[in-house]
C-alpha positions as CSV (number, residue, x, y, z in Angstrom):
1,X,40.2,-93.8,47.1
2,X,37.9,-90.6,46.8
3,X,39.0,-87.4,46.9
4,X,38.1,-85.0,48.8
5,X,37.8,-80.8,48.1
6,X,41.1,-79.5,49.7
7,X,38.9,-76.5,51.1
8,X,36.5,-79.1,53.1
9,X,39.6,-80.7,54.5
10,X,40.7,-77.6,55.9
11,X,37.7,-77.3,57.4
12,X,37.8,-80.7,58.9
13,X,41.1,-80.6,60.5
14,X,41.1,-77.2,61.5
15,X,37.7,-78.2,63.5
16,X,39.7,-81.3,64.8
17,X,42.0,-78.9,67.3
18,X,41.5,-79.4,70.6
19,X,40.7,-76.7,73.2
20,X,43.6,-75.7,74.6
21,X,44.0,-75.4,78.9
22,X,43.4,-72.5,80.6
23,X,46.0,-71.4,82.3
24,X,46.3,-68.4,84.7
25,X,47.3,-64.9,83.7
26,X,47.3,-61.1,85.3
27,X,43.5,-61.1,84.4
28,X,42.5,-64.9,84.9
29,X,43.3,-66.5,87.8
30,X,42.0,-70.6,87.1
31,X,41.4,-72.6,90.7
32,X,41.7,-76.3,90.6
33,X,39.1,-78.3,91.0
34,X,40.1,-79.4,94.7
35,X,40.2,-75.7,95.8
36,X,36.9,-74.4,94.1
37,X,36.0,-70.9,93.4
38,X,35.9,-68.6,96.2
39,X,32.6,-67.1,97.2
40,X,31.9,-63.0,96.1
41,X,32.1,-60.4,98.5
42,X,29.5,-57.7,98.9
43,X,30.7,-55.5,96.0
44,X,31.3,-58.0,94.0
45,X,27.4,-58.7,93.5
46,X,27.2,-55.0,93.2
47,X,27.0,-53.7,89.7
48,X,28.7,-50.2,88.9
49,X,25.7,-47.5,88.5
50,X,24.9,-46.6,85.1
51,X,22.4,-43.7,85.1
52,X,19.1,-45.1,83.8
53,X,17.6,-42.0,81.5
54,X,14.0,-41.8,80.7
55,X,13.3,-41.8,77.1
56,X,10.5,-41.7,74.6
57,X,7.0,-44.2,75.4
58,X,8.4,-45.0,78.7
59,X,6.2,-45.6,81.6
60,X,6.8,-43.0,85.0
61,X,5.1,-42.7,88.2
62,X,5.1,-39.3,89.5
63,X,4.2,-38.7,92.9
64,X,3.4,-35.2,94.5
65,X,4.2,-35.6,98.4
66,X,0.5,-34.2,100.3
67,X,-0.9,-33.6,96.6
68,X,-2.4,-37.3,95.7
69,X,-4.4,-35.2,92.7
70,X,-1.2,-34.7,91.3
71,X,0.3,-37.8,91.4
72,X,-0.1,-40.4,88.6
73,X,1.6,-42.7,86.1
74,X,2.3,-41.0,82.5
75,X,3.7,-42.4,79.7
76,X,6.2,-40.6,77.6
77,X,5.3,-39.5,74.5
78,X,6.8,-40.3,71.1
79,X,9.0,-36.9,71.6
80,X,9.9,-37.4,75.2
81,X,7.9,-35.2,77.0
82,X,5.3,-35.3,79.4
83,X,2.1,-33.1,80.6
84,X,1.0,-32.6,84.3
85,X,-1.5,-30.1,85.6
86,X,-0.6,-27.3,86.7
87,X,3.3,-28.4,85.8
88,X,2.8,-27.8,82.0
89,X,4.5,-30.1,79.4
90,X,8.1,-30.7,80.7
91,X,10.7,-32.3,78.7
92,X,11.9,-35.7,79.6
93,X,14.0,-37.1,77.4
94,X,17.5,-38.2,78.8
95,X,17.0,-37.4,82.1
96,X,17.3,-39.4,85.2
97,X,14.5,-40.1,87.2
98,X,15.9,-37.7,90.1
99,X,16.4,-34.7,87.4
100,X,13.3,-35.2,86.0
101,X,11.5,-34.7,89.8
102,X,13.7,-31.5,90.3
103,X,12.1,-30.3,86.9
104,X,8.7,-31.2,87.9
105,X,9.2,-29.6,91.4
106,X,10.6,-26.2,90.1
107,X,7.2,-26.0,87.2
108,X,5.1,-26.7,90.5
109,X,6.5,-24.1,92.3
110,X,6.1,-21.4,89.8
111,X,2.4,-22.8,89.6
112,X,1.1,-22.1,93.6
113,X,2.3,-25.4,95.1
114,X,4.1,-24.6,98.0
115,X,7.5,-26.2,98.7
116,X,6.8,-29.9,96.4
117,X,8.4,-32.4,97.1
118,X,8.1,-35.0,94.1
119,X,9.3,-38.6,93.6
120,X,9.9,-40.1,90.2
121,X,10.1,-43.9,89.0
122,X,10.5,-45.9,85.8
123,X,7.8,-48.3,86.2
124,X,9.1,-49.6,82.5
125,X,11.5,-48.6,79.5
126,X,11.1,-49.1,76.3
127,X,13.7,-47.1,75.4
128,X,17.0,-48.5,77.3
129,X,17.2,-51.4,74.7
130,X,20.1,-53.0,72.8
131,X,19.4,-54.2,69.0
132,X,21.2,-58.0,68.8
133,X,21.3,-58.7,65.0
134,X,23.1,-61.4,63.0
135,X,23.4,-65.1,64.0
136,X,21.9,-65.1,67.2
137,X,19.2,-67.7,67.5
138,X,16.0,-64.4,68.3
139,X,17.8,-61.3,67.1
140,X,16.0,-58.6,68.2
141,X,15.6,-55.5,70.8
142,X,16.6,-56.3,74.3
143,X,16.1,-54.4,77.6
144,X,19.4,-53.6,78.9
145,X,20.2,-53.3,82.8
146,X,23.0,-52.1,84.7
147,X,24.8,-55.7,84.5
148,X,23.9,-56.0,80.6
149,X,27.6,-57.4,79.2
150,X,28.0,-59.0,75.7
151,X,28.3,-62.7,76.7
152,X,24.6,-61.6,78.6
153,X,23.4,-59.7,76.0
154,X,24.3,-62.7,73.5
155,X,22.6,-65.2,76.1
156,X,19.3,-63.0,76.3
157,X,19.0,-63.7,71.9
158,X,19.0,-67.4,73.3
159,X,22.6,-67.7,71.9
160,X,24.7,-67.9,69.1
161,X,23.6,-69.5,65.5
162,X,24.4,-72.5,64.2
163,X,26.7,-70.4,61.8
164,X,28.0,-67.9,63.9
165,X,31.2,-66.7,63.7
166,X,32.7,-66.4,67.6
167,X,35.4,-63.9,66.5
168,X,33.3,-61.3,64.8
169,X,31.4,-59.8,67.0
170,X,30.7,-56.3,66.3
171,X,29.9,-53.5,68.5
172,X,27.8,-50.8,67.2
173,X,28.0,-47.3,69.5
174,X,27.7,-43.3,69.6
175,X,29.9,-41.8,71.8
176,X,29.4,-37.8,71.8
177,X,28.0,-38.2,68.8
178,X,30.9,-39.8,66.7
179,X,29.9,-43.7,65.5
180,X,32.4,-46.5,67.1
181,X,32.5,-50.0,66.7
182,X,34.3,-52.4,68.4
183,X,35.4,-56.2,67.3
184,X,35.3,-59.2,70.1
185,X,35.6,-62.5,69.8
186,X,33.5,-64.2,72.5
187,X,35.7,-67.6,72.5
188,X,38.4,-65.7,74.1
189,X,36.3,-63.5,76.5
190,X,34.9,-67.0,77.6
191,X,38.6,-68.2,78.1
192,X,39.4,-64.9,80.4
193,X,41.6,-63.7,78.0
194,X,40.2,-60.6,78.1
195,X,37.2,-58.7,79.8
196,X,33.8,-58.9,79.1
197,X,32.6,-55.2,77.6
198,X,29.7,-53.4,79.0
199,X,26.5,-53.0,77.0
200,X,24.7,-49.7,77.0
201,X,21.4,-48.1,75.8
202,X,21.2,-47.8,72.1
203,X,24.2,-49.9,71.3
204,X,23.8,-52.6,68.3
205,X,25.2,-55.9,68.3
206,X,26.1,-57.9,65.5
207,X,27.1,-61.7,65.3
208,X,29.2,-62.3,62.0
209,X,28.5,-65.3,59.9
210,X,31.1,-68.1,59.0
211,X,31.3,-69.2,55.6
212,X,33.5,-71.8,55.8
213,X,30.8,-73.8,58.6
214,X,28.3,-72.7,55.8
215,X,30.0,-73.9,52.9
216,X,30.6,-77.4,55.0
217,X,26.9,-77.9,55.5
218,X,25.8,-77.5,52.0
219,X,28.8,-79.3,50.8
220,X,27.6,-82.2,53.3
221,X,23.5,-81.9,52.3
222,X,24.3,-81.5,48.7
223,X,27.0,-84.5,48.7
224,X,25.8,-87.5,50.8
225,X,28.3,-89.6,49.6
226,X,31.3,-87.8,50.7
227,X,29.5,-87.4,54.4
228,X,31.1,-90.8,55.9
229,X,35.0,-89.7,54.8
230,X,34.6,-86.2,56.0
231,X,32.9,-87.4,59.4
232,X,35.6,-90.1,59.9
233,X,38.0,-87.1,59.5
234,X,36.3,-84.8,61.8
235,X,36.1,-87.9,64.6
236,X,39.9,-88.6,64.8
């Protein structure tokens, strides 16, 4: 009888355990099939408000109420500013859309417009993103909106890799300044077990990789012959 590599069995049977059954707990509550799930309420489809802050190359529209001369869509520039007539360059960088109108309004008023009234919106960000790196199937930068969570963000990078390792999952944030990162495991936030986190602006994912799924692959590619015993191992 052939041998096989003590470390490739390991991997077999421990890929051989079934998925256990959710059951309910103080944060899960599982319906049975005959009930089905509930319908949301109102605030349930609501998302909590996150601040969106303009940022560098993002597109504005400013509008001057009674001045239409005045009123126009900007970009950003590389150093967050912007430039209006008669307002002057006025910083914009982390600002709301609401502050940055209250800025634009108090330049006008020092500049001989009478009582403005001025209206801000992002018409597009470039610069509330979230960098998804690792074994995602597209890592790359993704806009993030106010119900941007993990399993989302994860789903936006078209979803894990083929060798993607679902309990090391690393998140990358600043928090006044001071670099945090935080470790989930996605099986279990599937499973209920706990919440799914929030994603912010700026914050960088990163999907671990799993060496033993690796080392089972090439094991398999490079060793044809062993592929039948290992797969009758994996089916039982």
């Amino acid at each position: 009888m052939r041998k096989i590599c003590p470390v490739l069995l390991a991997i077999a049977l421990t890929a051989c355990g079934g998925t256990p059954r959710l059951e309910s707990t103080s944060r899960l509550t599982v319906v049975e099939d005959s009930r089905g799930l509930p319908a949301p309420d109102r605030n349930d489809l609501t998302a909590a408000d996150r601040p969106s802050l303009i940022g560098p190359l993002d597109t504005i529209q400013v509008d001057v109420f009674n001045v239409p001369d005045l009123s126009r869509e900007l970009q950003v520039d590389a150093s967050g500013r912007i430039s209006m007539p008669l307002a002057g360059t006025i910083d914009a960088r982390g600002k709301t859309s609401a502050e940055l109108a209250n800025a634009v309004e108090a330049a006008l008023r020092g500049r001989y417009v009478r009582n403005p009234e001025v209206t801000v919106n992002i018409k597009s960000s470039v610069s509330q993103v979230v960098t998804i790196d690792g074994q995602v199937v597209e890592p790359g930068l993704y806009p993030v909106t106010n119900q941007m969570t993990l399993l989302r963000a994860v789903a936006s990078a078209k979803g894990l890799a083929e060798y993607a390792r679902e309990d090391d999952i690393v998140i990358l944030r600043t928090v006044n300044g001071q670099k945090m990162a935080g470790l989930y495991n996605v099986s279990a936030i599937r499973r209920g077990m706990y919440d799914d986190p929030p994603i912010y602006a700026n914050d960088v994912i990163v999907v671990g990789d799993s060496p033993q799924r690796r080392l089972f692959r090439d094991f398999i590619s490079l060793s044809p012959l062993l592929a039948a015993p290992l797969l009758a191992i994996l089916q039982r």
